[in-house]
Biopython code that builds the backbone (N, CA, C, O; Angstrom):
import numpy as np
from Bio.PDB.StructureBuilder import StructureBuilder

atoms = [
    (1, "UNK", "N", (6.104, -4.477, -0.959)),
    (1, "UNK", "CA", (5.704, -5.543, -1.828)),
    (1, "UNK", "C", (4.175, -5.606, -1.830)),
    (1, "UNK", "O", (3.502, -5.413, -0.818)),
    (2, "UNK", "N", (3.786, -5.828, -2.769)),
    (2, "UNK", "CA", (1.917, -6.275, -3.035)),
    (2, "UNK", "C", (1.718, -6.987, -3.072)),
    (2, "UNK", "O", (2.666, -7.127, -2.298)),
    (3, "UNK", "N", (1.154, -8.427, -3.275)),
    (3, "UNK", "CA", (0.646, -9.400, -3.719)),
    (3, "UNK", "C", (-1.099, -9.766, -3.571)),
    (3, "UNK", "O", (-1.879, -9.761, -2.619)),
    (4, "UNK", "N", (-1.239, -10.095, -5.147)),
    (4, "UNK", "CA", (-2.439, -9.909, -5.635)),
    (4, "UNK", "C", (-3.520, -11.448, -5.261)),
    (4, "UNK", "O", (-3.333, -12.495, -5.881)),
    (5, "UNK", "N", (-4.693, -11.306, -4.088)),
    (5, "UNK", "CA", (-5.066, -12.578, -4.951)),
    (5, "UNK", "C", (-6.873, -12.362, -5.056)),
    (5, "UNK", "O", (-7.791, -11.865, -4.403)),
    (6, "UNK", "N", (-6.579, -13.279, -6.648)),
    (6, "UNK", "CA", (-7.780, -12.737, -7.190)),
    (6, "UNK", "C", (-8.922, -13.710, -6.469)),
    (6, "UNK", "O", (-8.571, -14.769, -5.948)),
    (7, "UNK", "N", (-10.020, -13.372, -6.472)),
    (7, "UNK", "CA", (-10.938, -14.235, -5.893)),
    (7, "UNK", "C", (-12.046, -14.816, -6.984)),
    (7, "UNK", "O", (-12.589, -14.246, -7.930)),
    (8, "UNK", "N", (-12.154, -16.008, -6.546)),
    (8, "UNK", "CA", (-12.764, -16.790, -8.211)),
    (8, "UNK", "C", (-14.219, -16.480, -8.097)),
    (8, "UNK", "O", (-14.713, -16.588, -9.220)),
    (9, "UNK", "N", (-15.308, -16.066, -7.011)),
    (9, "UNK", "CA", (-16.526, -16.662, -6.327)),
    (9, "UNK", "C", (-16.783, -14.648, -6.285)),
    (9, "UNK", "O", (-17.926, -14.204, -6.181)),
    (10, "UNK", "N", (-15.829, -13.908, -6.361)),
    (10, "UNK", "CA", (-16.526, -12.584, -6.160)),
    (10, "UNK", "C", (-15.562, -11.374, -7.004)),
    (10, "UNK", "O", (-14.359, -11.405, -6.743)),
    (11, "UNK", "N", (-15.945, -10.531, -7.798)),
    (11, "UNK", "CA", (-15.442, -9.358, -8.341)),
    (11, "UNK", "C", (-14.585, -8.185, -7.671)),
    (11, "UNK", "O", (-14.619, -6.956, -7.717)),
    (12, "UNK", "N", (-13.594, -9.401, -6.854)),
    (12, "UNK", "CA", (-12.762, -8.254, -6.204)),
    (12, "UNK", "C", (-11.246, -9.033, -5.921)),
    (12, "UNK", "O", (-11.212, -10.240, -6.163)),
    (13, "UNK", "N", (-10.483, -8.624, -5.612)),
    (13, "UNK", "CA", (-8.853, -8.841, -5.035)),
    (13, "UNK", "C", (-8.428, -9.333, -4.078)),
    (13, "UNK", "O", (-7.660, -8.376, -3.968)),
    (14, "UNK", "N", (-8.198, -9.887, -3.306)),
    (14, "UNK", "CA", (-7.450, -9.161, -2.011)),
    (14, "UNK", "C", (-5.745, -8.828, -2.186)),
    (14, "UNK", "O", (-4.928, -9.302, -2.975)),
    (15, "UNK", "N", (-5.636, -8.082, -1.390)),
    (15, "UNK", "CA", (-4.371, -7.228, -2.210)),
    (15, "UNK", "C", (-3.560, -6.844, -0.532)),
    (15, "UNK", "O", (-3.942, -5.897, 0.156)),
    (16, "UNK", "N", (-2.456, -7.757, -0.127)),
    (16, "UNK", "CA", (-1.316, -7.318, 0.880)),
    (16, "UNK", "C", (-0.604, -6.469, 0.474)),
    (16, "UNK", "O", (0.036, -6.478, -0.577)),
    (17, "UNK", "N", (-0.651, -5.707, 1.227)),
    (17, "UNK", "CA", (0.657, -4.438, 0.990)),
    (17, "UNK", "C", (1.764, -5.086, 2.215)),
    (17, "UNK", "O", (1.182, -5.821, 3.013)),
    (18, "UNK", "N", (2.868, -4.959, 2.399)),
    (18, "UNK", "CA", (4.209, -5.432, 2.796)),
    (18, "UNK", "C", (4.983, -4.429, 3.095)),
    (18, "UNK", "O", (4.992, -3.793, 2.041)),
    (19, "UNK", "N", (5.665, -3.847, 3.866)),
    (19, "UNK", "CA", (6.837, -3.241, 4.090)),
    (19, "UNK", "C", (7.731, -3.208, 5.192)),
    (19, "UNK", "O", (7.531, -2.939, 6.377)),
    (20, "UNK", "N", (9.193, -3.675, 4.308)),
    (20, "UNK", "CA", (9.822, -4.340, 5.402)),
    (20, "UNK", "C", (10.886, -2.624, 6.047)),
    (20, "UNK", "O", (11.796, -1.956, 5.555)),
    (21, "UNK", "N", (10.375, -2.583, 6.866)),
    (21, "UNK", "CA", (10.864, -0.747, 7.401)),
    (21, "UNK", "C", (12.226, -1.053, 8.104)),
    (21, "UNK", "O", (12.489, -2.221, 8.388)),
    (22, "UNK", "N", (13.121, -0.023, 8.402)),
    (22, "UNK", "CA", (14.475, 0.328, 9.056)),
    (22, "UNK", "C", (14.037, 0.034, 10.436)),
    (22, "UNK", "O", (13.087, 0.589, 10.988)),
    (23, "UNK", "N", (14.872, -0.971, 11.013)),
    (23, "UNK", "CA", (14.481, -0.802, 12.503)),
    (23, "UNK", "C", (14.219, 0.285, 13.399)),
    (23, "UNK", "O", (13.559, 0.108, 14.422)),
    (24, "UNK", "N", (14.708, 1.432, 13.070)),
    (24, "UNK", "CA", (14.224, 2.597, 13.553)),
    (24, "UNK", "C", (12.633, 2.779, 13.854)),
    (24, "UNK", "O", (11.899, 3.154, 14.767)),
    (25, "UNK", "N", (12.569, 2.368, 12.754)),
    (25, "UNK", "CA", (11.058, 2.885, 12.372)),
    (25, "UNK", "C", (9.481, 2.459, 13.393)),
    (25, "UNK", "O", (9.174, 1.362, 13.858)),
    (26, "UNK", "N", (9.000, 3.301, 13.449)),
    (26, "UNK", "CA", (8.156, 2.847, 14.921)),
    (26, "UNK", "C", (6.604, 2.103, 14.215)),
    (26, "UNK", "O", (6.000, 1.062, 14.474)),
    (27, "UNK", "N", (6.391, 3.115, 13.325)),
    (27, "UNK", "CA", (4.951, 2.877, 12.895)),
    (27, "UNK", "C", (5.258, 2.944, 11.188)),
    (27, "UNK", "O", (6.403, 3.116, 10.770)),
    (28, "UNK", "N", (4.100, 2.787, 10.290)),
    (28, "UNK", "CA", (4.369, 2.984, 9.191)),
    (28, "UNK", "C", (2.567, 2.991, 8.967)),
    (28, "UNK", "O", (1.743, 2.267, 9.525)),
    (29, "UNK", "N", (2.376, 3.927, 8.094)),
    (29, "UNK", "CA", (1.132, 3.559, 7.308)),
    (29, "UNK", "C", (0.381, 3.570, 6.012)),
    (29, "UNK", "O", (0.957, 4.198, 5.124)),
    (30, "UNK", "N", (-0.281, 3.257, 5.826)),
    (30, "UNK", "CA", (-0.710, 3.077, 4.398)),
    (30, "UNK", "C", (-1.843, 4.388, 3.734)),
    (30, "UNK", "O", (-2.998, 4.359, 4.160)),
    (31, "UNK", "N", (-1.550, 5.235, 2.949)),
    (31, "UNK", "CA", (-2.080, 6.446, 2.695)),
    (31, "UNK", "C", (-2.642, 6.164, 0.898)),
    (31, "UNK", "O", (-1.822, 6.110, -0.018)),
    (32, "UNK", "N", (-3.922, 6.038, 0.716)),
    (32, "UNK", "CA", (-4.220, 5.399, -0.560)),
    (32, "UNK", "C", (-5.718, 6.499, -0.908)),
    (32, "UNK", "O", (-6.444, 7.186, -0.188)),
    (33, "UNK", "N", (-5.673, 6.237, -2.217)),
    (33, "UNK", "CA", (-7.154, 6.541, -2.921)),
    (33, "UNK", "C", (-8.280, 5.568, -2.403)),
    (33, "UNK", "O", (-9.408, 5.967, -2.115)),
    (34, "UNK", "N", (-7.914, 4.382, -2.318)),
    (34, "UNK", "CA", (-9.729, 3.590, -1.818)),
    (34, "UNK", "C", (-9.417, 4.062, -0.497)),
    (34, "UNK", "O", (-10.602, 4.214, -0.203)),
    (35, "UNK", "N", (-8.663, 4.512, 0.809)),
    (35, "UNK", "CA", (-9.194, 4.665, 1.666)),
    (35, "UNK", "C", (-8.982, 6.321, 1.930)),
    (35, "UNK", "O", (-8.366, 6.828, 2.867)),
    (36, "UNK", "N", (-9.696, 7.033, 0.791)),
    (36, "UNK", "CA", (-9.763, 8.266, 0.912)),
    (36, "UNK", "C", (-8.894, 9.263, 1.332)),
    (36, "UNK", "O", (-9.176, 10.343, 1.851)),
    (37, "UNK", "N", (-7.798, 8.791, 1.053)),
    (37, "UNK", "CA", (-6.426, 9.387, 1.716)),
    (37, "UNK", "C", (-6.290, 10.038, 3.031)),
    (37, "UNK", "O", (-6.031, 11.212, 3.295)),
    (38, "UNK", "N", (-6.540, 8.945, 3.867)),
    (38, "UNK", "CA", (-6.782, 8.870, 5.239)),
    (38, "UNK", "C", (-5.474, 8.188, 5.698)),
    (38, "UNK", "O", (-5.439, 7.129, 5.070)),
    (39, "UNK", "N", (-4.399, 8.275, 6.474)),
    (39, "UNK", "CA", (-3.768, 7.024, 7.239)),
    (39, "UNK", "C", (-3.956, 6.235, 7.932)),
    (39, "UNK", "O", (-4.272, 6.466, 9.099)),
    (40, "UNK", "N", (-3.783, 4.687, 7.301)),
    (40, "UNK", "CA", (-4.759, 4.216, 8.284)),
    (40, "UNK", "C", (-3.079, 2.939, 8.391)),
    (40, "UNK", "O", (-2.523, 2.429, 7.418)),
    (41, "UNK", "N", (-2.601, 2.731, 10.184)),
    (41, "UNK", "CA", (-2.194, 2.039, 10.501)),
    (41, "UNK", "C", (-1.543, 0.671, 9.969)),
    (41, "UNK", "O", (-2.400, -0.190, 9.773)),
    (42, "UNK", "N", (-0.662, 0.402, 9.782)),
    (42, "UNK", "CA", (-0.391, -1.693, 9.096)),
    (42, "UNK", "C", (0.500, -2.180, 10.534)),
    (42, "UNK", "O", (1.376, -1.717, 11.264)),
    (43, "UNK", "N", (-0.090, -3.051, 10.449)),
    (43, "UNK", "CA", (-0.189, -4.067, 11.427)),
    (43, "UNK", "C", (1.640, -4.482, 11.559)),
    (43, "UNK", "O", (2.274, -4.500, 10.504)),
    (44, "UNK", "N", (2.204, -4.722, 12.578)),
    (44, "UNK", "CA", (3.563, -4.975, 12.754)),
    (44, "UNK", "C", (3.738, -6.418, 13.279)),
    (44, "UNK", "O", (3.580, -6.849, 14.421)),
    (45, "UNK", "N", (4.095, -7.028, 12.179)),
    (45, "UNK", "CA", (4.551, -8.641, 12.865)),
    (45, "UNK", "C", (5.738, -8.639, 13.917)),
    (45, "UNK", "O", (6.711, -7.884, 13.941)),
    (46, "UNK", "N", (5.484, -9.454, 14.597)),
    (46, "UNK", "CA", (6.174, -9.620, 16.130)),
    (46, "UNK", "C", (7.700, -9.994, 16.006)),
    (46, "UNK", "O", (8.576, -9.490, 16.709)),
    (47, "UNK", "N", (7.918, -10.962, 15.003)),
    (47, "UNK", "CA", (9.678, -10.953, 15.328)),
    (47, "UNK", "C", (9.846, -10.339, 14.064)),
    (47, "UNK", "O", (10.296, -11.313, 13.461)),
    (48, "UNK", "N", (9.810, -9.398, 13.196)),
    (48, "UNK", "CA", (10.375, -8.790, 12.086)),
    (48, "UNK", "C", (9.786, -7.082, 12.453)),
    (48, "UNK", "O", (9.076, -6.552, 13.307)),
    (49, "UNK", "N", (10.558, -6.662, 11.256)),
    (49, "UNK", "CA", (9.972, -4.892, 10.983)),
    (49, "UNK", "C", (9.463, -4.842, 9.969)),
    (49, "UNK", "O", (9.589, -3.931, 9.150)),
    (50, "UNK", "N", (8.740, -5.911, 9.853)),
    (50, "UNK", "CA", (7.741, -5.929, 8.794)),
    (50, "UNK", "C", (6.414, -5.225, 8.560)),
    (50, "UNK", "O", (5.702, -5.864, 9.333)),
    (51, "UNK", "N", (5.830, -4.558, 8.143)),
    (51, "UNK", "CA", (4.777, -4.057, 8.210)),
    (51, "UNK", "C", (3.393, -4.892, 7.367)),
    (51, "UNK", "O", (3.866, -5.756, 6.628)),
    (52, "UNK", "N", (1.892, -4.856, 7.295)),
    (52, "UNK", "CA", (1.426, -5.500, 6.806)),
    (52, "UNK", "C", (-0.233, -4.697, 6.664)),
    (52, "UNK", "O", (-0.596, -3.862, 7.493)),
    (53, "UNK", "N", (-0.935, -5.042, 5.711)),
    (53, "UNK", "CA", (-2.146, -4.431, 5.566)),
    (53, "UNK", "C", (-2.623, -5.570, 4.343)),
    (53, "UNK", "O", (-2.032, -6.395, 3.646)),
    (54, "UNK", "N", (-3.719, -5.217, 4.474)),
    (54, "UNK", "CA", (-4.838, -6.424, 3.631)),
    (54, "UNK", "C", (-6.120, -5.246, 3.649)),
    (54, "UNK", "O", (-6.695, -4.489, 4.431)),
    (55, "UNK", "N", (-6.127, -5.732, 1.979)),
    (55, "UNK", "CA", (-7.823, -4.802, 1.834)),
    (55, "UNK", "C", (-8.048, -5.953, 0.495)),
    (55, "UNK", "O", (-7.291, -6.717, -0.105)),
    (56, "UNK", "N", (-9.611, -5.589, 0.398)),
    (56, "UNK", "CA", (-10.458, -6.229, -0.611)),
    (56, "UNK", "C", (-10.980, -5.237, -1.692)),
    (56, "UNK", "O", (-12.113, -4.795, -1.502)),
    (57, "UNK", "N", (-10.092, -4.700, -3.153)),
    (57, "UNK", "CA", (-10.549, -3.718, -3.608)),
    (57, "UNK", "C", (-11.743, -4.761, -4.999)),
    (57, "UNK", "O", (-12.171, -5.911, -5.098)),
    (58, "UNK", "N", (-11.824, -3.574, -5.737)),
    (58, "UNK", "CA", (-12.863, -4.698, -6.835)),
    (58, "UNK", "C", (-11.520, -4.241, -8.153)),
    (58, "UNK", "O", (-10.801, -3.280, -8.424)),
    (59, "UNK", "N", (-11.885, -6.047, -8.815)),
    (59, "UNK", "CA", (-11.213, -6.415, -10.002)),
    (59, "UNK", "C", (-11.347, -4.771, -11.135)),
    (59, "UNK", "O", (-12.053, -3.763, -11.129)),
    (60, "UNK", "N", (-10.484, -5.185, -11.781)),
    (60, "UNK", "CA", (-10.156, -4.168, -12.988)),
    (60, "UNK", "C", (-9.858, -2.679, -12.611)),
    (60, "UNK", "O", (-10.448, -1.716, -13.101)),
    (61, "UNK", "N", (-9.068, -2.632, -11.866)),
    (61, "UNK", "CA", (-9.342, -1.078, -11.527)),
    (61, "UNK", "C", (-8.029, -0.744, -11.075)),
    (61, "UNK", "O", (-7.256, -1.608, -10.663)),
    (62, "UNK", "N", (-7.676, 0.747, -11.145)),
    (62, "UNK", "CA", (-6.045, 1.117, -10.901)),
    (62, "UNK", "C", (-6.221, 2.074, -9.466)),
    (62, "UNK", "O", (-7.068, 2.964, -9.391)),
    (63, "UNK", "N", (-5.441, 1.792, -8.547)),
    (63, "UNK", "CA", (-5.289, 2.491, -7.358)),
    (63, "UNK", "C", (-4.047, 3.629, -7.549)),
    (63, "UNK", "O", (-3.418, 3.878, -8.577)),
    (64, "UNK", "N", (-3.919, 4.203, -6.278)),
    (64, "UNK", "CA", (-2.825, 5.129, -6.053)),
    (64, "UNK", "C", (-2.534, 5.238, -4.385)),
    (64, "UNK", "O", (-3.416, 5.401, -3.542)),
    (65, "UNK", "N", (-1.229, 5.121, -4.143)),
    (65, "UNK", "CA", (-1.260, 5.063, -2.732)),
    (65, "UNK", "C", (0.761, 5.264, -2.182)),
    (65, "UNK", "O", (1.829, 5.019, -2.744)),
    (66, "UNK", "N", (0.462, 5.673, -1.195)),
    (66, "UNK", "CA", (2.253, 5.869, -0.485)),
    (66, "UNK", "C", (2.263, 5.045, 1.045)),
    (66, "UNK", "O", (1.446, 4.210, 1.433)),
    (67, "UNK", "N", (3.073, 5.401, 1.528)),
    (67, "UNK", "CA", (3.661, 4.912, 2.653)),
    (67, "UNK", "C", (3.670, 6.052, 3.982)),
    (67, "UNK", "O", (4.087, 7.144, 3.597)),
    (68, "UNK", "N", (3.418, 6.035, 4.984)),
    (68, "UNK", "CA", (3.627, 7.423, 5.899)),
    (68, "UNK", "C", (4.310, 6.496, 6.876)),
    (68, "UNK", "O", (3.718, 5.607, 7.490)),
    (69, "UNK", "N", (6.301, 6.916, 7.031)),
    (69, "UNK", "CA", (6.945, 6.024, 8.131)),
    (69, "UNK", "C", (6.686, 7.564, 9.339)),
    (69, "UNK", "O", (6.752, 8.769, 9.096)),
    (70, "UNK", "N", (6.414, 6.881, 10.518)),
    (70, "UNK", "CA", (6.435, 7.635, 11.414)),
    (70, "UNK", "C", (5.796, 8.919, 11.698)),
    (70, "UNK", "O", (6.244, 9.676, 12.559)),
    (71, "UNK", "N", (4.870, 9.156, 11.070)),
    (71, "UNK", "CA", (3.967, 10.178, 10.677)),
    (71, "UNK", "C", (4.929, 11.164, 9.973)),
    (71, "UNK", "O", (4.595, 12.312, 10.267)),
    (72, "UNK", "N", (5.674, 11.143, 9.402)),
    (72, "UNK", "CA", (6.762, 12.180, 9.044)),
    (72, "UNK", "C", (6.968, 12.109, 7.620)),
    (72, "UNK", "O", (6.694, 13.031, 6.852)),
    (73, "UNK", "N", (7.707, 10.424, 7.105)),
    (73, "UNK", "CA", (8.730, 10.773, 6.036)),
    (73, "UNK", "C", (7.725, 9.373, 4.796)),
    (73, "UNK", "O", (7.592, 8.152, 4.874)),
    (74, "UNK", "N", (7.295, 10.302, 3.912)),
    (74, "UNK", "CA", (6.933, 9.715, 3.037)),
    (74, "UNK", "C", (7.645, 8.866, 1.703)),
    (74, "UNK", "O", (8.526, 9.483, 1.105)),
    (75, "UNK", "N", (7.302, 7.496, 1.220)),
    (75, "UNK", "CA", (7.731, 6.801, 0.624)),
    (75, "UNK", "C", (6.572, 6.035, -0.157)),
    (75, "UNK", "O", (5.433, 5.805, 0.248)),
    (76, "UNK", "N", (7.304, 5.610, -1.702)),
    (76, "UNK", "CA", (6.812, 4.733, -2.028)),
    (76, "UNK", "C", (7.300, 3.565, -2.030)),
    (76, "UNK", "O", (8.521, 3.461, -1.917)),
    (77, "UNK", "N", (6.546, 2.471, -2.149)),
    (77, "UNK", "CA", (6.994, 0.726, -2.516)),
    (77, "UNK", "C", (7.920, 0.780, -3.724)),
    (77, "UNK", "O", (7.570, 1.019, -4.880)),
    (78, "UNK", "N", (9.033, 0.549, -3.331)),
    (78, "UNK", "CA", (9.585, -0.210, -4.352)),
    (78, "UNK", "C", (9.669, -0.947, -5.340)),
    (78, "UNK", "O", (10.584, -0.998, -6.162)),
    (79, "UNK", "N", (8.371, -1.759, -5.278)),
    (79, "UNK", "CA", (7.926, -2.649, -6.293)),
    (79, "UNK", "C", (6.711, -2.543, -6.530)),
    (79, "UNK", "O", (6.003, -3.337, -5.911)),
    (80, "UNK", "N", (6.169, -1.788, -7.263)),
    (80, "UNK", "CA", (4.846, -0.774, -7.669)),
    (80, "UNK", "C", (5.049, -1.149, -9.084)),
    (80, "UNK", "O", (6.049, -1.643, -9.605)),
    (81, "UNK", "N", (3.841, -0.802, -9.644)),
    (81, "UNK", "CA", (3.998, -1.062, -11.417)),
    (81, "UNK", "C", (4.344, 0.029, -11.930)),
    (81, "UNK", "O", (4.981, 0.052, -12.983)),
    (82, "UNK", "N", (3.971, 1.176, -11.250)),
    (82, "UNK", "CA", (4.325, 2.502, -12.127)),
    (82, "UNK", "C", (4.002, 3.954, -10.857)),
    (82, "UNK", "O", (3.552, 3.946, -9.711)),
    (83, "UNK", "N", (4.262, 4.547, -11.343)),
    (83, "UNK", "CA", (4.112, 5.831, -10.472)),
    (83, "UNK", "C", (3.298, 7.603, -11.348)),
    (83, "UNK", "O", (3.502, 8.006, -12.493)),
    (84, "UNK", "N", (2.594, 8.121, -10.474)),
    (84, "UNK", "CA", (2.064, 9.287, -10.997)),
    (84, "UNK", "C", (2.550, 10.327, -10.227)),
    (84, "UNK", "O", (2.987, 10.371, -9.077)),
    (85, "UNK", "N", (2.340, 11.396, -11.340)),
    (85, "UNK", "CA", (2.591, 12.803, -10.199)),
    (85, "UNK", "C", (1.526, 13.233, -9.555)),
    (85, "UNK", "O", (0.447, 13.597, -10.023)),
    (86, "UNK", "N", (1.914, 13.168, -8.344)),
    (86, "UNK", "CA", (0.573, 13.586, -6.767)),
    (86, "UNK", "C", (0.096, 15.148, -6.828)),
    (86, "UNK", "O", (-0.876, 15.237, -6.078)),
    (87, "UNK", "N", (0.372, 16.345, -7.387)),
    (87, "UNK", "CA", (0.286, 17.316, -7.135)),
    (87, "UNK", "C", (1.072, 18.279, -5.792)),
    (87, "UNK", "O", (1.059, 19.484, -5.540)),
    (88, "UNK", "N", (1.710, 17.124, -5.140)),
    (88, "UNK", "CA", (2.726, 17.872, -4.363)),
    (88, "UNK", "C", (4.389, 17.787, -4.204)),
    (88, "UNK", "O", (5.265, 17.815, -3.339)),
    (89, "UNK", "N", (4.166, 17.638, -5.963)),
    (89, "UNK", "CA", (5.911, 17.720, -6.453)),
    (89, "UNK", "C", (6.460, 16.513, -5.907)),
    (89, "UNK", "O", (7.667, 16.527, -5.667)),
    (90, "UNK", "N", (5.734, 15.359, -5.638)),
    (90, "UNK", "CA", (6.218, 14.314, -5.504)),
    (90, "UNK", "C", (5.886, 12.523, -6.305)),
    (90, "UNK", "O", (6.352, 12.469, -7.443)),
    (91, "UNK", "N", (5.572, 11.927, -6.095)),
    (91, "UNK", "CA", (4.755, 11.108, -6.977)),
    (91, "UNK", "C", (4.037, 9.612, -5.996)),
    (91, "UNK", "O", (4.593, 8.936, -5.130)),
    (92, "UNK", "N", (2.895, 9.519, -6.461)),
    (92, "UNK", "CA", (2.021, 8.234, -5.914)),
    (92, "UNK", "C", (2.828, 6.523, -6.239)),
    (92, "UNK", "O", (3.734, 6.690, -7.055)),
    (93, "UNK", "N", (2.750, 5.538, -5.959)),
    (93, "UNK", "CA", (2.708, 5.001, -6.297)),
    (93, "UNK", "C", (1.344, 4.060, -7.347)),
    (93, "UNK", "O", (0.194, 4.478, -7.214)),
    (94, "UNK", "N", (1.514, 3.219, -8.023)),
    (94, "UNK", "CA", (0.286, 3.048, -8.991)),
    (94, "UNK", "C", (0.105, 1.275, -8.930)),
    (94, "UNK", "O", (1.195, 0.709, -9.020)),
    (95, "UNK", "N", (-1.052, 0.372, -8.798)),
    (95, "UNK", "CA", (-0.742, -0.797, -8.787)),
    (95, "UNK", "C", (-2.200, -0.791, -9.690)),
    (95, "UNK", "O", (-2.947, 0.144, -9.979)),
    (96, "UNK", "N", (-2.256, -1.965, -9.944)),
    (96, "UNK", "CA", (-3.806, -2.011, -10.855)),
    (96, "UNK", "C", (-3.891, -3.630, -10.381)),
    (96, "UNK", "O", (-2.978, -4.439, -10.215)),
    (97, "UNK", "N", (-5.914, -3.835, -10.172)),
    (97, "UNK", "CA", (-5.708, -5.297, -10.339)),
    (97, "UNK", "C", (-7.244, -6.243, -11.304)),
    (97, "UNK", "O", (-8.333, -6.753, -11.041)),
    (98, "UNK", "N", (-6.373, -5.991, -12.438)),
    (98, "UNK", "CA", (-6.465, -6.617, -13.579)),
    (98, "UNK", "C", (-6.200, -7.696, -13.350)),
    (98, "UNK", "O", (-5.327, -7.899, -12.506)),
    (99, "UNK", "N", (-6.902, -8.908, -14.067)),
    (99, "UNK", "CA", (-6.421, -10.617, -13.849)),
    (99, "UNK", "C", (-5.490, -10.226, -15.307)),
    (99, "UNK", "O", (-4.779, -11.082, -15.833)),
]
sb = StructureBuilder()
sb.init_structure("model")
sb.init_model(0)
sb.init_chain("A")
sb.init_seg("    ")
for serial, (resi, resn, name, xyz) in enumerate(atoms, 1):
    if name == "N":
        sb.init_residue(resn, " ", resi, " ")
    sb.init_atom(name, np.array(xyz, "f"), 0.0, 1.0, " ", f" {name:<3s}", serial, name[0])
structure = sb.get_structure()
């Protein structure tokens, strides 16, 4: 899940990413275009398998980004606006944040 919030005082977003993972699942991380397609860790709330991340991107602009569960098995969000093809026969997820 995403949820968008726009900020009235500065030209940017803040934008939660959400994922509620299989109890299995140990780690999960967030693999995106603003952070240079680097994995970078989401935070695990204490009584759920929830996963969580917060960034501040700037207004009007379209991202691309996946999921890495367990350093292994890649996924996208479910509730994404749209999706592209990644170049490795698989596809990005796509969110934009437009007011």
């Amino acid at each position: 899940m995403i949820n968008k919030k726009f900020l009235k005082t500065k030209d940017e977003v803040e934008v939660t990413f959400e994922y509620a993972a299989p109890q299995a699942i140990c780690e999960v991380a967030i693999v995106a275009d603003f952070l240079d397609w680097q994995p970078v860790p989401m935070k695990k709330a204490v009584k759920s398998s929830t996963f969580k991340f917060k960034a501040r991107l700037p207004k009007n602009s379209q991202f691309e980004f996946r999921y890495l569960l367990d350093n292994q098995q890649w996924i996208n969000d479910p509730e994404v606006e749209n999706y592209v093809a990644n170049g490795f026969g698989q596809e990005n997820g796509v969110f934009t944040t437009y007011a």
